[in-house]
N, C-alpha and C positions, 0 to 999 in steps of 0.2 A: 963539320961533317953533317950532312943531309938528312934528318931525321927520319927514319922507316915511318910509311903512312899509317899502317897498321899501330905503332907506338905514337905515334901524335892523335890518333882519334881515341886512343885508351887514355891518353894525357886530360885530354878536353871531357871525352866521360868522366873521371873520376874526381876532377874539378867542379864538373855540375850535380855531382852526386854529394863533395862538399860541402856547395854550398845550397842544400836541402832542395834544390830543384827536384829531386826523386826519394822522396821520404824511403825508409827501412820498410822492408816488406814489398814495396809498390812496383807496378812492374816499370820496365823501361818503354820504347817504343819498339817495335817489332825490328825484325835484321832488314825488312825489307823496307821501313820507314828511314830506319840509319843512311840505308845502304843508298837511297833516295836525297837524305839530308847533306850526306858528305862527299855524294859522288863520286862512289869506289864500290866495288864488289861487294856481295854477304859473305864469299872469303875471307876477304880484307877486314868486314866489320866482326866477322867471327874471329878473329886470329885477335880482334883488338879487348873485345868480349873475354875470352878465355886468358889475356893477360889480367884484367881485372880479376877473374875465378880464379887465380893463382893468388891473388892480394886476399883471398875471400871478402872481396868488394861487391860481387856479386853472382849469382848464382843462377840455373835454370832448373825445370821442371818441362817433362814431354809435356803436348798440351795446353802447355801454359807458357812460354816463353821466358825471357830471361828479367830478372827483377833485383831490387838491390837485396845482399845478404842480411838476413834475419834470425837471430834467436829464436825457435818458435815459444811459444806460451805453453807452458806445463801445467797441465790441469789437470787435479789427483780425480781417480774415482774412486778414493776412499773415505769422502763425507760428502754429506748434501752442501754444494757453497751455489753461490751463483758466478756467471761472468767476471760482473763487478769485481766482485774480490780478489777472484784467480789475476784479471788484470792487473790490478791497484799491490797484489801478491808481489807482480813481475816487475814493477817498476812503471807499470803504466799508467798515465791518465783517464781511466774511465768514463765514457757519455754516453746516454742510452738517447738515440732519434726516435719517435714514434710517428711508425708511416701508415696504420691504420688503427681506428678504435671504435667497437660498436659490437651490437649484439645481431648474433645471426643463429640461422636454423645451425645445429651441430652436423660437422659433417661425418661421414659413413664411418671414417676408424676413430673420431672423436665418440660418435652414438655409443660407439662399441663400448668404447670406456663407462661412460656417463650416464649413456642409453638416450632412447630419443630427447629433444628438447632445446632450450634454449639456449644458447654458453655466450660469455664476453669471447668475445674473439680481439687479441692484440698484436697488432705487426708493428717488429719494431728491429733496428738492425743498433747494433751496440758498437760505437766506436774505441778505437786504442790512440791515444796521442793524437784523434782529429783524422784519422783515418777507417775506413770499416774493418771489422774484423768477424761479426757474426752476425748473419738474419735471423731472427728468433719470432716464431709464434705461436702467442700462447693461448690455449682456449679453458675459460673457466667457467663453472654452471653460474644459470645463472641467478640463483638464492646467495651465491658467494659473492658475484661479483655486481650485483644491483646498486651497490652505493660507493663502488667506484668511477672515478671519473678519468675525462686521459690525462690530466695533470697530477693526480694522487702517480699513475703507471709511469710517465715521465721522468716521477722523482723517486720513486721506491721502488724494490721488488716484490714481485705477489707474495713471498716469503714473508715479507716484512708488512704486507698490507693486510692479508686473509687472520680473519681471528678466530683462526682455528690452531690448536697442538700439531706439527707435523711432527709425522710417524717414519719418512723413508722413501724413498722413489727405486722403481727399478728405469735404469737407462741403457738402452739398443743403439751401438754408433756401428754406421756403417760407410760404406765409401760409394759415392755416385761423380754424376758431371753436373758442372754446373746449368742449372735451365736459363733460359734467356734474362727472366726476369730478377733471377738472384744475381747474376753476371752484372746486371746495369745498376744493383744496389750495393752491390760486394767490389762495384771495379774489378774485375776480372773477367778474361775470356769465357765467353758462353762456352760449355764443355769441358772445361780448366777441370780439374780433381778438389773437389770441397768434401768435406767429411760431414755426414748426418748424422746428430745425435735427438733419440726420440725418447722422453721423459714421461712418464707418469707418477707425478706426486700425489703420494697418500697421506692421508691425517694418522690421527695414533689409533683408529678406531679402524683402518685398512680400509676406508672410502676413500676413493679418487677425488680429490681435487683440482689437479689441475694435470694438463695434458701439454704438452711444447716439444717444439722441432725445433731445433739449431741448426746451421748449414755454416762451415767455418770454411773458409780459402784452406784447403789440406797444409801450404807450406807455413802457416803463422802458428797454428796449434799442436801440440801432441796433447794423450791421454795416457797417463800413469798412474798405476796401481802396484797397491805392496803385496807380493805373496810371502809370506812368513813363513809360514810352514810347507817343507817338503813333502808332497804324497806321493801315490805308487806310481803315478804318470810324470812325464818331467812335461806334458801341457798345462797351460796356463788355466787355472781354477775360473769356473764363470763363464766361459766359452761355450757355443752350441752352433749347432749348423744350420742354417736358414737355408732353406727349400727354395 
């Protein structure tokens, strides 16, 4: 019997998705790239696609197109940890790239924090199993971060480098599109759904030390947190409305 084209192009995906051509998480080629490759309708390549999302082989996101299925990364917001861990937590391979390092003028919501002046400024996108998984930059003053270099940041976290007692961070995550330039470091569609999370760590003395933006691909991570206790509200404790 005659193979339906639709079931032979999900056969041949899900053989190249075996054999690691399309790591977990990563996206596929677009319907219109497929639909180009194998010489049948985005129909036909969607009808073959959705046989795969029936295997939970793989999955889409508006925006962001269709990608192989992924567990995402459960990162609590109930203690200070870094990337590292929460990966290394999940089962994964942790590697921090560092794509910029040097000291600059602080910029205007950096000033804010630190007040005018000089910060180490570090860009650096944090891979999972050799894939990206967050762009992270971090700005620290610069009496902290004077005798760091990028190979101490390379290999440690500013957690584990600053020789200061930390006290506590408050963290803001919010939901944007991806901008161009985190799109061509993250692998992902410029405007895809990434999640921003903006950190202020403090010492035990409640001065700011260090100041950092995350930008995660929205489908690899969630944020979890424990509410314990029931109050008069049944909303979620910690929440507030941004203007």
């Amino acid at each position: 019997m005659r193979t339906i084209r639709y079931r032979a192009i999900a056969d041949e995906l899900r053989d190249r998705i075996s054999a690691g051509e399309f790591g977990a998480g990563r996206l596929l080629p677009s319907e219109a790239e497929l639909s180009g490759a194998y010489d049948v309708s985005r129909v036909t390549i969607r009808k073959a696609l959705e046989v795969l999302r029936s295997e939970s082989l793989v999955d889409s996101r508006q925006g962001f197109g269709w990608f192989v299925a992924v567990d995402p990364v459960s990162q609590s917001l109930g203690r200070l940890g870094t990337i590292e861990s929460q990966l290394a937590e999940s089962g994964a391979a942790p590697v921090r790239k560092i794509l910029g390092f040097g000291f600059v003028a602080a910029p205007a919501s950096v000033a804010e924090v630190f007040g005018a002046g000089t910060v180490l400024r570090v860009r650096r996108v944090n891979l999972a199993d050799g894939a990206p998984f967050a762009r992270v930059t971090v700005w620290c003053p610069e009496h902290l971060g004077a005798e760091l270099s990028r190979a101490d940041v390379a290999r440690s976290s500013f957690y584990e480098l600053l020789d200061v007692p930390l006290g506590g961070a408050t963290q803001t995550i919010g939901a944007a599109a991806a901008a161009d330039d985190d799109a061509e470091v993250l692998d992902v569609p410029a405007g895809s759904p990434v999640l921003v999370c903006n950190r202020v760590t403090r010492d035990a003395e409640g001065a700011a030390v260090l100041v950092s933006e995350h930008v995660f691909p929205a489908h690899l991570t969630q944020f979890v947190v424990d509410l314990p206790h029931v109050a008069g509200s049944i909303s979620p404790t910690g929440l507030r409305l941004v203007d």
